[in-house]
C-alpha positions, -999 to +999 in steps of 0.1 A: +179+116-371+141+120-370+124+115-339+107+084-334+070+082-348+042+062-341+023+038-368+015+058-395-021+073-388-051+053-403-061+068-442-093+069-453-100+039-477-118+045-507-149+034-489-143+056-463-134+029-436-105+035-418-073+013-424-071-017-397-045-016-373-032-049-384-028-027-422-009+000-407+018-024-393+020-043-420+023-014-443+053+000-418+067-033-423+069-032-459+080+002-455+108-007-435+121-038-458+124-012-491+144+013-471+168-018-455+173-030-492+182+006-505+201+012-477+222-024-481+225-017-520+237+017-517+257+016-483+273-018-479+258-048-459+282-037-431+271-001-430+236-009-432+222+002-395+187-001-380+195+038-376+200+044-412+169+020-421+142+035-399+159+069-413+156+061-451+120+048-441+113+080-425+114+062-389+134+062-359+159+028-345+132+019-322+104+017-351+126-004-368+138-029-335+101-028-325+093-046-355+121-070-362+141-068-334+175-070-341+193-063-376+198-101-377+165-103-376+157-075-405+181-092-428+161-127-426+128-108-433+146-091-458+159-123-477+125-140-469+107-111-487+128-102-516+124-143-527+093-147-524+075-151-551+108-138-573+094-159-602+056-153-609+034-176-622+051-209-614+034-213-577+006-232-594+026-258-616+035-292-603+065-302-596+086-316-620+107-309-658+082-280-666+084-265-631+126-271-632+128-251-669+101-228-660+116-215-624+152-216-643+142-194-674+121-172-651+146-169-622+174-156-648+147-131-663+144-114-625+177-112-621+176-089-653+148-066-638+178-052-610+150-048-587+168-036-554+151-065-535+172-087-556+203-073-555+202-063-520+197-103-517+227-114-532+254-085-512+238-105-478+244-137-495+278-129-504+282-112-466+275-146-453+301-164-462+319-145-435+289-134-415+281-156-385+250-137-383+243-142-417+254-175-422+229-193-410+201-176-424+212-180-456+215-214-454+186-221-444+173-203-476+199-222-503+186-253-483+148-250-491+161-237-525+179-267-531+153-289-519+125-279-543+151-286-569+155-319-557+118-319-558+113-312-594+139-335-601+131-364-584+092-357-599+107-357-630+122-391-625+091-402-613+070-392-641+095-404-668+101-370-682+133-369-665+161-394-672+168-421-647+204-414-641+200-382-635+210-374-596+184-349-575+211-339-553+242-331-575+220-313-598+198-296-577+234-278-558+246-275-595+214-259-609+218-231-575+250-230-584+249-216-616+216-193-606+238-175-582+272-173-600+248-152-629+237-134-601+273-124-587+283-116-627+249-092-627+262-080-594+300-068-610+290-065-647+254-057-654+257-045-688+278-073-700+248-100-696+221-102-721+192-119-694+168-127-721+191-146-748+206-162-713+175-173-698+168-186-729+203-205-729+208-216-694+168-232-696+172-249-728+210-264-717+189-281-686+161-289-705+185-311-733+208-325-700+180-339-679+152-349-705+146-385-713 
């Protein structure tokens, strides 16, 4: 196990200034969530340490408890990070039906990418279903998930695009339900899901359910 290192040492900038100290840590940070979701992709949730992170990262433990704390603590920054922003472009739309099709169609696409942010996501969402540790962090995050839903849904309602009957709360836990049973499938059996021609599917099914 390497010895533990300080902060990376300021780099010269292209302007010659030297990076910020803020910078440095947040740069360590980043650092440190790509390494914990290679490590939880290619290990196991279980047998993903704060040892084996700050390691991968090219760190020690304490580099890695001196910034989140406890692994508890890791994984929440690591769910809160790899979501984030997962569907680009849509942070700008209302909400409402376009917003609903749009983060549905785009969500799908991500999946498709196998970026190691996102799968490392779904292993600890799995974990949590028998995680205490995990549990509640992950609830947390299929709560705000399902909420927005609700959001564009309700909107929806609101603006007339969406018909009247339609419930925000059934199909908001439906709509999540369906996003992460695609992602379990792309979990076990990559190659047998075609993520364009699906996206394309799953968004245009919600689109002729829910429009008025």
């Amino acid at each position: 196990m390497p010895a533990e290192k300080a902060e990376k040492p300021p780099a010269a900038s292209s302007r010659g200034e030297r990076r910020t100290q803020l910078q440095r840590r947040t740069a360590t940070r980043s650092a440190l969530l790509k390494a914990a979701a290679e490590v939880v992709v290619e290990t196991g949730v279980r047998s993903a340490t704060l040892a084996a992170v700050g390691e991968r990262a090219g760190y020690s433990r304490g580099i890695v408890t001196h910034h989140f704390g406890s692994k508890q603590a890791l994984f929440q920054a690591l769910a809160e990070s790899s979501q984030s922003g997962f569907v680009p472009g849509i942070g700008e739309m209302p909400p409402g039906l376009d917003h609903l099709i749009a983060l549905i169609d785009g969500y799908i696409r991500r999946m498709g990418d196998g970026a190691v942010a996102g799968r490392a996501f779904l292993l600890l969402w799995v974990e949590a279903a028998t995680s205490p540790e995990l549990s509640a962090v992950f609830q947390e995050r299929d709560d705000g998930f399902r909420a927005d839903l609700r959001a564009d849904i309700a909107a929806g309602i609101a603006e007339g695009e969406i018909r009247t009957e339609a419930d925000p709360d059934a199909t908001a836990i439906a709509v999540l339900g369906q996003l992460r049973g695609i992602g379990m499938q792309q979990l076990l059996a990559p190659a047998a899901l075609d993520f364009p021609r699906l996206s394309h599917v799953v968004a245009d099914q919600w689109l002729r359910a829910l429009r008025r």
